[in-house]
mmCIF file as Biopython writes it, N, C-alpha, C and O atoms, coordinates in Angstrom:
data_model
#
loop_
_atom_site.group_PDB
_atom_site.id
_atom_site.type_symbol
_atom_site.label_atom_id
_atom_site.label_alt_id
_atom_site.label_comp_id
_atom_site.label_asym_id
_atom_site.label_entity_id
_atom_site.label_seq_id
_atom_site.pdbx_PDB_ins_code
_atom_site.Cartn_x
_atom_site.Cartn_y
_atom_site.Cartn_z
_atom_site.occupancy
_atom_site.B_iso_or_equiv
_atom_site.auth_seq_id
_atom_site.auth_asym_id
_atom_site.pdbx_PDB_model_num
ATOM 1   N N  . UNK A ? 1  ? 80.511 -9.270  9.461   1.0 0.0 1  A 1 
ATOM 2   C CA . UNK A ? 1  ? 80.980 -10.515 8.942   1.0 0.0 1  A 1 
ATOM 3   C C  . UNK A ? 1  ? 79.796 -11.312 8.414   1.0 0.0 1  A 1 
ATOM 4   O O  . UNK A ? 1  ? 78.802 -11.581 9.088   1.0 0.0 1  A 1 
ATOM 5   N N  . UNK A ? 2  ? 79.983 -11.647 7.205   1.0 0.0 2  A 1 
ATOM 6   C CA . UNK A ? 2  ? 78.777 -12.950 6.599   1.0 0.0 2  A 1 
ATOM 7   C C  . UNK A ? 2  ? 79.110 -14.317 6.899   1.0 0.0 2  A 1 
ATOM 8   O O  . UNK A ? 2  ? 79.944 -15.040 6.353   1.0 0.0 2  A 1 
ATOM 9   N N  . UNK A ? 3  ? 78.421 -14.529 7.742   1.0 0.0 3  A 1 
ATOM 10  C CA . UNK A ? 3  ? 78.417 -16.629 7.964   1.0 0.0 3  A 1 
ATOM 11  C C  . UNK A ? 3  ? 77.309 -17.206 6.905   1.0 0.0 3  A 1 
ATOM 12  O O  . UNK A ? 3  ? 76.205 -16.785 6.558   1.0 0.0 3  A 1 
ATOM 13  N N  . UNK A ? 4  ? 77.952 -18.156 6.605   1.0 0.0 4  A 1 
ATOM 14  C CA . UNK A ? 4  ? 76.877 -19.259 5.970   1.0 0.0 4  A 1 
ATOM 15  C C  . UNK A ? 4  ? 77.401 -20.681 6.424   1.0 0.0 4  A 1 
ATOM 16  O O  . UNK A ? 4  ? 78.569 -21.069 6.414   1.0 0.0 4  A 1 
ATOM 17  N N  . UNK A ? 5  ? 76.527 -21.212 6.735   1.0 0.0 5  A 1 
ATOM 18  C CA . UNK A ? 5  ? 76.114 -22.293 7.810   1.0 0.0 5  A 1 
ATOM 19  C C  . UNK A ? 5  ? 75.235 -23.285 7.115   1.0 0.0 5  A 1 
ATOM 20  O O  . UNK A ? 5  ? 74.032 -23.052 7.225   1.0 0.0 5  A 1 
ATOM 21  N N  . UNK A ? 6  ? 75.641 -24.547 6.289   1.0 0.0 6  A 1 
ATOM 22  C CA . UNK A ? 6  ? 75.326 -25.673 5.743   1.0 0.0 6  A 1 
ATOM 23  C C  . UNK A ? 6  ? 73.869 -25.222 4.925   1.0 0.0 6  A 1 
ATOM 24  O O  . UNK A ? 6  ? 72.712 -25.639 4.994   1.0 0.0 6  A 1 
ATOM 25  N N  . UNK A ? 7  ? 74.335 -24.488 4.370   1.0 0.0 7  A 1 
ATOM 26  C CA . UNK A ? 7  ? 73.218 -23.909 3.460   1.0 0.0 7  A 1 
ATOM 27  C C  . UNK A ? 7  ? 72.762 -24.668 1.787   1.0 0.0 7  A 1 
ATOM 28  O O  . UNK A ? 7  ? 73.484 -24.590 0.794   1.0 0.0 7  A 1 
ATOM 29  N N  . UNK A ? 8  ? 71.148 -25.507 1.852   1.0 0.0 8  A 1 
ATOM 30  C CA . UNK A ? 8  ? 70.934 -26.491 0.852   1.0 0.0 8  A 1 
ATOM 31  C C  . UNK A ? 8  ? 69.617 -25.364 0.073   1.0 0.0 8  A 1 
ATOM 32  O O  . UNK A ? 8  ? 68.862 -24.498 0.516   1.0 0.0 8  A 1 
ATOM 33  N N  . UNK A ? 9  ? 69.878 -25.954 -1.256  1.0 0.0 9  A 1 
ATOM 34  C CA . UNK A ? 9  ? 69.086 -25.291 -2.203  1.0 0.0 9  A 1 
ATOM 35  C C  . UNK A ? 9  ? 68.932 -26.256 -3.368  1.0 0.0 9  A 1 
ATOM 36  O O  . UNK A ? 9  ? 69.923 -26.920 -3.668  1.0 0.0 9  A 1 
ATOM 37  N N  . UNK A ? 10 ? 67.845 -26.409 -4.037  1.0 0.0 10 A 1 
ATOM 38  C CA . UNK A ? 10 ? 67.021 -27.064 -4.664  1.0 0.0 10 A 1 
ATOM 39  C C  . UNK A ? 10 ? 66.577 -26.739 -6.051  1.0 0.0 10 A 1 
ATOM 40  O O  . UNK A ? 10 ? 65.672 -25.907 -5.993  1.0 0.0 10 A 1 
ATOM 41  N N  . UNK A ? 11 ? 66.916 -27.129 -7.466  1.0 0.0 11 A 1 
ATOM 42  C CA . UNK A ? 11 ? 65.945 -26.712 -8.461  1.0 0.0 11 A 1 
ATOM 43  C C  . UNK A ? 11 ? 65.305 -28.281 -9.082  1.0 0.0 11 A 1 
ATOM 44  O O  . UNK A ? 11 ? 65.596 -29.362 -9.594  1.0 0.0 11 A 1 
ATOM 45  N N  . UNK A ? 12 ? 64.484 -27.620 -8.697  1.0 0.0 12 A 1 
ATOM 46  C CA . UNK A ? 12 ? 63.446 -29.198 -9.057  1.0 0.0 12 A 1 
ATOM 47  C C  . UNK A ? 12 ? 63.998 -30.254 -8.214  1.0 0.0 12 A 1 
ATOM 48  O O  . UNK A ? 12 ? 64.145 -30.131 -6.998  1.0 0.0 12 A 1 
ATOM 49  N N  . UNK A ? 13 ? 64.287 -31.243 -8.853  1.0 0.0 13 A 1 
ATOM 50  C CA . UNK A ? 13 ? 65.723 -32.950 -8.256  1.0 0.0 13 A 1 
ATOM 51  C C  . UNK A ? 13 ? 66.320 -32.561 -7.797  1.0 0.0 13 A 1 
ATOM 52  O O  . UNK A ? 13 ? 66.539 -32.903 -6.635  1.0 0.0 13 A 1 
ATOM 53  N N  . UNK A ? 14 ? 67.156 -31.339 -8.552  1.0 0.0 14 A 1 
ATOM 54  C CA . UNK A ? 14 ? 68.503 -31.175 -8.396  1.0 0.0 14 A 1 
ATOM 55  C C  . UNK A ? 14 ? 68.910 -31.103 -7.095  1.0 0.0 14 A 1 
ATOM 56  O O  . UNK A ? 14 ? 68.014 -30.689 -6.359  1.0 0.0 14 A 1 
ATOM 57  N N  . UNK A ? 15 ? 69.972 -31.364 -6.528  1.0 0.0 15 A 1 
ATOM 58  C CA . UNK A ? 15 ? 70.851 -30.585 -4.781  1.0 0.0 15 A 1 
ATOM 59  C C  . UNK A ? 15 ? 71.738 -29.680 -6.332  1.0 0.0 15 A 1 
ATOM 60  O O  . UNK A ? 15 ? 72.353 -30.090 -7.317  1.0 0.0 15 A 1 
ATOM 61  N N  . UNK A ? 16 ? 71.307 -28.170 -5.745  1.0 0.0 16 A 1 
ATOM 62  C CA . UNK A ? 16 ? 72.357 -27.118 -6.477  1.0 0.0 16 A 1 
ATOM 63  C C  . UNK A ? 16 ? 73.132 -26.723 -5.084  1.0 0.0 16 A 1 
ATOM 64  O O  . UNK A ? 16 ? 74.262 -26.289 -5.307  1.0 0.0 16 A 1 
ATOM 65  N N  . UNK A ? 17 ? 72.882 -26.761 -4.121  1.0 0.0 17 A 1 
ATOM 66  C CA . UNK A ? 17 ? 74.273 -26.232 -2.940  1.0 0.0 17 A 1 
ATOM 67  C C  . UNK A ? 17 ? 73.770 -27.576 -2.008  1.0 0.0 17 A 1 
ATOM 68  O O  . UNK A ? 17 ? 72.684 -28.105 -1.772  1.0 0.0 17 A 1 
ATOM 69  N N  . UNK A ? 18 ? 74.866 -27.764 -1.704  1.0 0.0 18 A 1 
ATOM 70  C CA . UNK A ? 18 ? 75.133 -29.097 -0.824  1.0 0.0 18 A 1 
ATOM 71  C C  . UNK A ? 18 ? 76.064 -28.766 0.103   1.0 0.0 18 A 1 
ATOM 72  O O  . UNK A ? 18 ? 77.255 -28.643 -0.182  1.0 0.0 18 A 1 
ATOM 73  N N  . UNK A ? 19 ? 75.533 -28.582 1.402   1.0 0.0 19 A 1 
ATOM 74  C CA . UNK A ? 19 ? 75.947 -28.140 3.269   1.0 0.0 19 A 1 
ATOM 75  C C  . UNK A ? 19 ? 76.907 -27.258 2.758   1.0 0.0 19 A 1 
ATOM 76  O O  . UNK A ? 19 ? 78.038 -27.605 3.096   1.0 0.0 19 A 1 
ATOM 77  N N  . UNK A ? 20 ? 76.870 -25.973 1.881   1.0 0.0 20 A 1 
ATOM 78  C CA . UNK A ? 20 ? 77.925 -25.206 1.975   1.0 0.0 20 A 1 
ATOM 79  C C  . UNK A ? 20 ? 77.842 -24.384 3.233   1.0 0.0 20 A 1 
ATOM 80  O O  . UNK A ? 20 ? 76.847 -24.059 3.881   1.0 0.0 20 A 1 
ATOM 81  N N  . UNK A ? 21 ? 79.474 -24.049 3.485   1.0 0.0 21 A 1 
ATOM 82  C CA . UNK A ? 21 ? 79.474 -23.480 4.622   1.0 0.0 21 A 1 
ATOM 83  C C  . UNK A ? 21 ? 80.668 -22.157 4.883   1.0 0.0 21 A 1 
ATOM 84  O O  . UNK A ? 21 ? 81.815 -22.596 4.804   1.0 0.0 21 A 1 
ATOM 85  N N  . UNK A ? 22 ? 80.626 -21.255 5.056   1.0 0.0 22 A 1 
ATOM 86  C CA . UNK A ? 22 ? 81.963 -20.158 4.748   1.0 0.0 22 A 1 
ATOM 87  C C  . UNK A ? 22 ? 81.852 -19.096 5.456   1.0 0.0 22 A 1 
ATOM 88  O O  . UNK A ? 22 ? 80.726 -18.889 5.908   1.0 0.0 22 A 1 
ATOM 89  N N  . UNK A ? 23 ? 82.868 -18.163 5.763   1.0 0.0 23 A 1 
ATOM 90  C CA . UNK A ? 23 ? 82.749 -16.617 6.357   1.0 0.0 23 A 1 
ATOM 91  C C  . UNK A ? 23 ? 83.292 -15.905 5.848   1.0 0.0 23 A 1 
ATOM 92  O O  . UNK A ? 23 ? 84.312 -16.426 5.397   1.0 0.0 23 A 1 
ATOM 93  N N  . UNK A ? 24 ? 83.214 -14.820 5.600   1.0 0.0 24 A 1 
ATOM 94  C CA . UNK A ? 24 ? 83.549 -13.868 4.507   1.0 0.0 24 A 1 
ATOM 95  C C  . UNK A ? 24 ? 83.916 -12.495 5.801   1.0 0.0 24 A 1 
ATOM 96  O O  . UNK A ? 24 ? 83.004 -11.713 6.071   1.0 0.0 24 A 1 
ATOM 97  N N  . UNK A ? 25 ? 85.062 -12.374 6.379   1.0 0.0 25 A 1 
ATOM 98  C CA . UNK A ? 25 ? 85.705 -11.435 7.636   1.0 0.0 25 A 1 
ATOM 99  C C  . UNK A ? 25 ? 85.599 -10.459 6.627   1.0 0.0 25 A 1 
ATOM 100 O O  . UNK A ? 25 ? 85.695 -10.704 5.425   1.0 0.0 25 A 1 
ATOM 101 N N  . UNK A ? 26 ? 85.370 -9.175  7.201   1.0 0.0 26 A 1 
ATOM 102 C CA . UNK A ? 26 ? 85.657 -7.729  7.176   1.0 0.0 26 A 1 
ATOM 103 C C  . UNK A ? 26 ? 87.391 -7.517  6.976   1.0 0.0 26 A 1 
ATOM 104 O O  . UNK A ? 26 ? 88.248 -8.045  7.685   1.0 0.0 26 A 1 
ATOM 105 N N  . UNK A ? 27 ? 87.613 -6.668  5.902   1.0 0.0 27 A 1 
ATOM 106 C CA . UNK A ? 27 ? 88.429 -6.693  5.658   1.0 0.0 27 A 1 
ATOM 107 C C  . UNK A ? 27 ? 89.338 -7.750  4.475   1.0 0.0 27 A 1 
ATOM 108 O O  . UNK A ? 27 ? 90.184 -7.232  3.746   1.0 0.0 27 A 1 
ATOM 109 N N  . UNK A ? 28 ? 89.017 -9.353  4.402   1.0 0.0 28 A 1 
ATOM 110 C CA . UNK A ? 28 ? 89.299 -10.224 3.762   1.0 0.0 28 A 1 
ATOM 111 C C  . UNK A ? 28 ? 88.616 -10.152 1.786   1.0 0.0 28 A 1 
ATOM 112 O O  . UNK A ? 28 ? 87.604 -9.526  1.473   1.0 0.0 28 A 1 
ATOM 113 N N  . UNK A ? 29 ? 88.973 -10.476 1.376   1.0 0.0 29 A 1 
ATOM 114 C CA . UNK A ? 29 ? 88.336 -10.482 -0.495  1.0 0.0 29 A 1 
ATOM 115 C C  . UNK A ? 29 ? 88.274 -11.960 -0.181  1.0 0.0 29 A 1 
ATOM 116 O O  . UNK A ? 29 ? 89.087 -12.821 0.158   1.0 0.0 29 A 1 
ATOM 117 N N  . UNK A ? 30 ? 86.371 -11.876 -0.552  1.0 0.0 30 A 1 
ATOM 118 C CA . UNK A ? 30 ? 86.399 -13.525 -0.818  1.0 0.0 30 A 1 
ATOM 119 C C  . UNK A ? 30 ? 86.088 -13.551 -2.263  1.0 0.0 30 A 1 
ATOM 120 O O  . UNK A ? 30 ? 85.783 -12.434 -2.681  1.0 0.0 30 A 1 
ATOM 121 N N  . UNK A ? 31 ? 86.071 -14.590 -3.248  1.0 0.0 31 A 1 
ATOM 122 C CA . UNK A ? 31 ? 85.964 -14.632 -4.605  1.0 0.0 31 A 1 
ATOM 123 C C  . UNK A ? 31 ? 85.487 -16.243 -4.415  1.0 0.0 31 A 1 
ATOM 124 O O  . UNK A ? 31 ? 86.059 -17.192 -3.879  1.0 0.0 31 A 1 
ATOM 125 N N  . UNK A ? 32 ? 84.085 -16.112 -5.147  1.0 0.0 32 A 1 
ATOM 126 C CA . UNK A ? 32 ? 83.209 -17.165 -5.783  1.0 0.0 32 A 1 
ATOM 127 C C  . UNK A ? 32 ? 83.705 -17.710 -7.319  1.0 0.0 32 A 1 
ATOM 128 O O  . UNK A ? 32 ? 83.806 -16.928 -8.264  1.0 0.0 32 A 1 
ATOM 129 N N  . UNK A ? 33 ? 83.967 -19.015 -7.417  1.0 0.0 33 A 1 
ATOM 130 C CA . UNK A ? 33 ? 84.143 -19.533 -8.448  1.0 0.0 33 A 1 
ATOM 131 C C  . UNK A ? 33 ? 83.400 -20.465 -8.627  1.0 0.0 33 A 1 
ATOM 132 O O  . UNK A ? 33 ? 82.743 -20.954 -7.708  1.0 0.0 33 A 1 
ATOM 133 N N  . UNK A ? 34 ? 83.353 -21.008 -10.182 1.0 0.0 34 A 1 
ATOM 134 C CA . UNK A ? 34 ? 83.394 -22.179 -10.195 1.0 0.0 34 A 1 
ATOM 135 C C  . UNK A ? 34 ? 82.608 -22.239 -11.625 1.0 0.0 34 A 1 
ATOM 136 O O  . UNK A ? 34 ? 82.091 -21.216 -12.074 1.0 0.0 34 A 1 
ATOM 137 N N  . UNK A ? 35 ? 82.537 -23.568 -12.366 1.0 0.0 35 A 1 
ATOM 138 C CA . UNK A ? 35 ? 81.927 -23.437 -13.492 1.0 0.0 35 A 1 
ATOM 139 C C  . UNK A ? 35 ? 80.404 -23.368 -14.117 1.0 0.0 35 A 1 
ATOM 140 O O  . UNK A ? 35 ? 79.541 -23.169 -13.262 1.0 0.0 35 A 1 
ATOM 141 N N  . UNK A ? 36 ? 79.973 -23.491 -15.371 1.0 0.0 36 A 1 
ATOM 142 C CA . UNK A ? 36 ? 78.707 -23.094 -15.214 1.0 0.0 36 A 1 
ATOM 143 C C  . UNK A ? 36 ? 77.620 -24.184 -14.313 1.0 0.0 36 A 1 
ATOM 144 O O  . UNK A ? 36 ? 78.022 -25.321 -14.564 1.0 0.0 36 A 1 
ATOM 145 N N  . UNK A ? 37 ? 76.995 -24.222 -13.827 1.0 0.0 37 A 1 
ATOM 146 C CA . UNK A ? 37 ? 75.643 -24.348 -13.320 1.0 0.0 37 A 1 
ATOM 147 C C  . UNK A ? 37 ? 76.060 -25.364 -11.770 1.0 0.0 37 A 1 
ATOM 148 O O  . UNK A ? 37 ? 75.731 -26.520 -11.503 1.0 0.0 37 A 1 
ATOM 149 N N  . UNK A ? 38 ? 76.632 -24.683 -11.221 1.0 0.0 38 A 1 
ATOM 150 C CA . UNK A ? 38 ? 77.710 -25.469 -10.086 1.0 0.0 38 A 1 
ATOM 151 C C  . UNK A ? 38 ? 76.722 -24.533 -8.679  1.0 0.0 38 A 1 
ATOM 152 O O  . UNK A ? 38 ? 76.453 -24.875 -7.528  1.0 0.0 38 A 1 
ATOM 153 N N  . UNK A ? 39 ? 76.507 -23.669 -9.219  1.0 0.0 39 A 1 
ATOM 154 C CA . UNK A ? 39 ? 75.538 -22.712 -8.239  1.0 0.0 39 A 1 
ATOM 155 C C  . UNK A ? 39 ? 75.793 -21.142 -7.678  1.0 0.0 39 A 1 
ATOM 156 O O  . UNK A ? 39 ? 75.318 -20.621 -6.669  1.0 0.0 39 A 1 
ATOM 157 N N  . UNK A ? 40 ? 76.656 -20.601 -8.625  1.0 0.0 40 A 1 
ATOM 158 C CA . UNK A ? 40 ? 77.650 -19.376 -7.898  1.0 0.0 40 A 1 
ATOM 159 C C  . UNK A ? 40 ? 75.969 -18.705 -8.130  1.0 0.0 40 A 1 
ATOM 160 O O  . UNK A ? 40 ? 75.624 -18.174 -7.074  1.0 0.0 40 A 1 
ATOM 161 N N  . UNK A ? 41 ? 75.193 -18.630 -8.898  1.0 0.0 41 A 1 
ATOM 162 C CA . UNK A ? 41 ? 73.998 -17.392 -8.510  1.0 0.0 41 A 1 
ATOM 163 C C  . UNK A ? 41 ? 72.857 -17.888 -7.851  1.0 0.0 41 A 1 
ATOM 164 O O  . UNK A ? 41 ? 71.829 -17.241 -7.651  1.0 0.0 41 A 1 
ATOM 165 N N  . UNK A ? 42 ? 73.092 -19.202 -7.476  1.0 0.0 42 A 1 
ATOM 166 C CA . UNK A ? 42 ? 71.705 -19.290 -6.568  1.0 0.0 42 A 1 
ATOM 167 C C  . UNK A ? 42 ? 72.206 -18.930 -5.430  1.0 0.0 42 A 1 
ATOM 168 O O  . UNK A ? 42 ? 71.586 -18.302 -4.573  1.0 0.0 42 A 1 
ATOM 169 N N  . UNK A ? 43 ? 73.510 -19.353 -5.339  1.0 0.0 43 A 1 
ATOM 170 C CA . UNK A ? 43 ? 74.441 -18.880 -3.932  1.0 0.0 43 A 1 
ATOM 171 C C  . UNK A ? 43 ? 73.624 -17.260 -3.657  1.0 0.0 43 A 1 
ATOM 172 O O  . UNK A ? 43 ? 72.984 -16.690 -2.773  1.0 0.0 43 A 1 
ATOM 173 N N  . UNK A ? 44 ? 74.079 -17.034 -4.888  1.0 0.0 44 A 1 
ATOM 174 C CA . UNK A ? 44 ? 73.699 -14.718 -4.554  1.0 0.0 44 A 1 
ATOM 175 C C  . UNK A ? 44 ? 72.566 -14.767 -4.416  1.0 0.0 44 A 1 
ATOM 176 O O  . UNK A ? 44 ? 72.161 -14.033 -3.515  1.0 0.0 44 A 1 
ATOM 177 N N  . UNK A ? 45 ? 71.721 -15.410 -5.001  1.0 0.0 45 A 1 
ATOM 178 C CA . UNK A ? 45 ? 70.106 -15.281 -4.663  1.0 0.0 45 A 1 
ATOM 179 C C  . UNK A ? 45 ? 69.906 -15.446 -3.361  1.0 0.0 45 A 1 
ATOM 180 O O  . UNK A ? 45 ? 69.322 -14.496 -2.840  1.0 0.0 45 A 1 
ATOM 181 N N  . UNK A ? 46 ? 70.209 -16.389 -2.602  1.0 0.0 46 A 1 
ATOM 182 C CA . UNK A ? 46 ? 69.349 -16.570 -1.406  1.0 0.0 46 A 1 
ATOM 183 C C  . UNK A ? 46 ? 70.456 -15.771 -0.601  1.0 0.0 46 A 1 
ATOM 184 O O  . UNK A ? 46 ? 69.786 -14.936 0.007   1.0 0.0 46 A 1 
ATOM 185 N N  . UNK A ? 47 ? 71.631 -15.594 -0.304  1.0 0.0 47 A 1 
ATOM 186 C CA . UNK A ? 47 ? 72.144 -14.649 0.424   1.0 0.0 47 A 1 
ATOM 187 C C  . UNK A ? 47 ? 71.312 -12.747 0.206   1.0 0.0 47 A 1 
ATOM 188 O O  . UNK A ? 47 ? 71.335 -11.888 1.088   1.0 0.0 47 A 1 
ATOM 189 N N  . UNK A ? 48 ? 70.442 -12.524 -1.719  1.0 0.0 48 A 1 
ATOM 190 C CA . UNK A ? 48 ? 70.121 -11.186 -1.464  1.0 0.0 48 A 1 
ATOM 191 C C  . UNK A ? 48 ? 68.858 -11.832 -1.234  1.0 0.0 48 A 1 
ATOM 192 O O  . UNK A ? 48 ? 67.994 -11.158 -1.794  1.0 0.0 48 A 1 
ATOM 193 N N  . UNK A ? 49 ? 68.158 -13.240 -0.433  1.0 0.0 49 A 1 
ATOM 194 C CA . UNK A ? 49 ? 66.775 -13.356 -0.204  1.0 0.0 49 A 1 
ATOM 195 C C  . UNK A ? 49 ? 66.141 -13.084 -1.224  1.0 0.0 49 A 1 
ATOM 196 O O  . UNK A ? 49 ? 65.041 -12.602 -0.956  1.0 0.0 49 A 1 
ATOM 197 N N  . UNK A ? 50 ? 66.390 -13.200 -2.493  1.0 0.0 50 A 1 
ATOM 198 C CA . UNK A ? 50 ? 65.056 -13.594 -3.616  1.0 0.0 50 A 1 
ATOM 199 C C  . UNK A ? 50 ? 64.740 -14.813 -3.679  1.0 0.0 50 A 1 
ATOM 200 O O  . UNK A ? 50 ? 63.833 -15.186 -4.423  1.0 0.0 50 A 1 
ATOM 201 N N  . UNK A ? 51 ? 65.354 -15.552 -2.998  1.0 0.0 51 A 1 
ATOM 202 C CA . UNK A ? 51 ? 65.036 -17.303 -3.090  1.0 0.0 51 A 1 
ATOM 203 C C  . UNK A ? 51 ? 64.795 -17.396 -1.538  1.0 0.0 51 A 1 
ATOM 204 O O  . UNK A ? 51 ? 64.955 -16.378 -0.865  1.0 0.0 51 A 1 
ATOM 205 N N  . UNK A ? 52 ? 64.446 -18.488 -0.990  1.0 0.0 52 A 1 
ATOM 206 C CA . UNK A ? 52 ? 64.764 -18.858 0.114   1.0 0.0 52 A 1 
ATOM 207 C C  . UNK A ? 52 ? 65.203 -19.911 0.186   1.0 0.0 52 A 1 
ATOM 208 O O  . UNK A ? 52 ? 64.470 -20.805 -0.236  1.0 0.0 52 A 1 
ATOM 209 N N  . UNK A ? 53 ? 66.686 -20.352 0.785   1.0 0.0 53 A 1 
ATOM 210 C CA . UNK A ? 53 ? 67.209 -21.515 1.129   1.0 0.0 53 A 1 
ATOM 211 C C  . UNK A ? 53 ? 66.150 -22.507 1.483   1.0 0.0 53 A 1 
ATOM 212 O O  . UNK A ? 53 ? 65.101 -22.102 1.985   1.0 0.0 53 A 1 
ATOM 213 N N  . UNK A ? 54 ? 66.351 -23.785 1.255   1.0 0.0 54 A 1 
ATOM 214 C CA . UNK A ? 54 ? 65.847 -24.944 2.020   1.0 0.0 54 A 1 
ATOM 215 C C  . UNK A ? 54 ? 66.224 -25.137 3.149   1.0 0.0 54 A 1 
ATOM 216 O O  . UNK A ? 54 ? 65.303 -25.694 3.747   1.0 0.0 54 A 1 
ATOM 217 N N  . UNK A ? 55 ? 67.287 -24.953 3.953   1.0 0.0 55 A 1 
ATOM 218 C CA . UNK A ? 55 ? 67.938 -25.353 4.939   1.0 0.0 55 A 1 
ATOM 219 C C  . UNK A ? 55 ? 69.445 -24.926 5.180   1.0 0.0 55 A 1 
ATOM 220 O O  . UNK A ? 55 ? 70.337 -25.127 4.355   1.0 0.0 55 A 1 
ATOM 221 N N  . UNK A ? 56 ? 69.628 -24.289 6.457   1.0 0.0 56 A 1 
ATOM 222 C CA . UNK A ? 56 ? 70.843 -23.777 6.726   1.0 0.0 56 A 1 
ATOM 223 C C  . UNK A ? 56 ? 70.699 -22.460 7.309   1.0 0.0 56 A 1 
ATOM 224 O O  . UNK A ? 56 ? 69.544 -22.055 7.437   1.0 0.0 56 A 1 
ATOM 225 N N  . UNK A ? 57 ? 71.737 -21.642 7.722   1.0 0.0 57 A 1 
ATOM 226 C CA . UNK A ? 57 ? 71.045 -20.362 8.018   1.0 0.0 57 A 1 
ATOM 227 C C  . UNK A ? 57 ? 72.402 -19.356 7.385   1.0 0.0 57 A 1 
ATOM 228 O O  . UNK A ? 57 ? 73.599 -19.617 7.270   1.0 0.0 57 A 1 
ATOM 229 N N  . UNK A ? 58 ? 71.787 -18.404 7.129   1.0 0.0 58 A 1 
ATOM 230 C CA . UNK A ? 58 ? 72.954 -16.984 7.063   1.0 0.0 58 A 1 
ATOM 231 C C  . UNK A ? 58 ? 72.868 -15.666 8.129   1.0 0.0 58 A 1 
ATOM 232 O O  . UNK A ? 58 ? 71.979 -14.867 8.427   1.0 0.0 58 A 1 
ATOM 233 N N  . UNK A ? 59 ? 74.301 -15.878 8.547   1.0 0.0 59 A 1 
ATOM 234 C CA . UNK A ? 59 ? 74.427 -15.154 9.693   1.0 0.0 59 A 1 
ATOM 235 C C  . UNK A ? 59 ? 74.878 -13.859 8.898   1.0 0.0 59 A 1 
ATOM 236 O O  . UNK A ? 59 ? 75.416 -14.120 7.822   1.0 0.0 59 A 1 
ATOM 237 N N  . UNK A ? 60 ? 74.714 -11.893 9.359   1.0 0.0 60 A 1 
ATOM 238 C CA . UNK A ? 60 ? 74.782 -10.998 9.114   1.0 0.0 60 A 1 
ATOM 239 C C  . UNK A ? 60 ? 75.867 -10.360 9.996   1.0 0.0 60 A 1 
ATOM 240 O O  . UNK A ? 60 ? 76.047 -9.340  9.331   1.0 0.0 60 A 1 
ATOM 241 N N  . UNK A ? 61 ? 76.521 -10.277 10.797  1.0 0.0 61 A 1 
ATOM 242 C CA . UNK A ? 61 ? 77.468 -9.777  12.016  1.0 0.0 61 A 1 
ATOM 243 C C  . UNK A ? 61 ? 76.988 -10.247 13.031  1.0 0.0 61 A 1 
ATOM 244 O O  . UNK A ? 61 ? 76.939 -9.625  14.092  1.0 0.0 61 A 1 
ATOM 245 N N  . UNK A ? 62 ? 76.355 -11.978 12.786  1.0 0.0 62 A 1 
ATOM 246 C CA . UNK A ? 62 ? 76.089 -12.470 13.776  1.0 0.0 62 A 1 
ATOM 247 C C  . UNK A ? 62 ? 74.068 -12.874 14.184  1.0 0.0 62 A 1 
ATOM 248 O O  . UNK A ? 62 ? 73.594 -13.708 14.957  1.0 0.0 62 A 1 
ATOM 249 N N  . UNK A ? 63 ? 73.311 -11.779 13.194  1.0 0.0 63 A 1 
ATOM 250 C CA . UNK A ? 63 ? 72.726 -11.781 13.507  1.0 0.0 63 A 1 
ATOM 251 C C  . UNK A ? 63 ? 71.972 -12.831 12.280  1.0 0.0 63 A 1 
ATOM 252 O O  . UNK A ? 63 ? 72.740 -12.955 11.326  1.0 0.0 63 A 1 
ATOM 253 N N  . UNK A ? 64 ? 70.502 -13.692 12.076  1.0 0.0 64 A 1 
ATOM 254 C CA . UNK A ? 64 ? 70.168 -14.097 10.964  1.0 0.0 64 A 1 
ATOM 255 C C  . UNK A ? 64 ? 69.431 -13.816 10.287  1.0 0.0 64 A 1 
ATOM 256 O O  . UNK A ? 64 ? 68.376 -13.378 10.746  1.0 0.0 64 A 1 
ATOM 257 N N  . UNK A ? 65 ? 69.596 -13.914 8.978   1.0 0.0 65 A 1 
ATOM 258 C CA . UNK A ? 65 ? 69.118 -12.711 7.896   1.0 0.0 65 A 1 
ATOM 259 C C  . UNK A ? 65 ? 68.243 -13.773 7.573   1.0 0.0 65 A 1 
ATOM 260 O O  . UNK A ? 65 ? 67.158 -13.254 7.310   1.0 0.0 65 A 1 
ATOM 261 N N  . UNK A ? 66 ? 68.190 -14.688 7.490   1.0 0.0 66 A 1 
ATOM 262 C CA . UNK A ? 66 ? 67.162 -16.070 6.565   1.0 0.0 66 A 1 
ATOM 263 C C  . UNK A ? 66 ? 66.407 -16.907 7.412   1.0 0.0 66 A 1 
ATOM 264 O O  . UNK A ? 66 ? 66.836 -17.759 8.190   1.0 0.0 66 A 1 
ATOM 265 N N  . UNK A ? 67 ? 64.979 -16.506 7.135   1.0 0.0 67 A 1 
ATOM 266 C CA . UNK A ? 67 ? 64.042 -17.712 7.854   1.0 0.0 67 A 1 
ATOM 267 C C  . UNK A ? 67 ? 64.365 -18.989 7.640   1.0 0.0 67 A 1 
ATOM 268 O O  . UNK A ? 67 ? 64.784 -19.139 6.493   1.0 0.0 67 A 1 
ATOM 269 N N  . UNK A ? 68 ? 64.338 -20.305 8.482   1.0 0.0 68 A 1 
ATOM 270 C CA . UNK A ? 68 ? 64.323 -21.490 8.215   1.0 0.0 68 A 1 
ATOM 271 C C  . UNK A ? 68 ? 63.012 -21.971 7.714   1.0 0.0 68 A 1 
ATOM 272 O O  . UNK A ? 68 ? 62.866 -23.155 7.408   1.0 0.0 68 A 1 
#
């Protein structure tokens, strides 16, 4: 199962994710929307760790995949 847990990210000024928070169960289809520059690929970035979040954590089946 993927947790994400009030997860903030930053370009320059900007707040691009603001305390998002979600679980994505085994078994369930989750689907990312939303329009352009709202944050659906910084989202993917720091969940595949080419970025690192500012703050928040991502849980892996519990375990955490992202340094604070």
């Amino acid at each position: 199962m993927l947790q994400v847990s009030e997860l903030n990210q930053y370009y320059g000024g900007s707040h691009i994710l603001r305390g998002l928070s979600f679980e994505a169960k085994p078994g369930e289809i989750t689907c990312l929307l939303g329009r352009n520059g709202v944050g659906k690929t910084t989202l993917l970035k720091c969940l595949m760790g080419l970025i690192p979040a500012k703050s928040g954590e991502i849980r892996w089946h519990g375990k955490a995949i992202n340094s604070r």
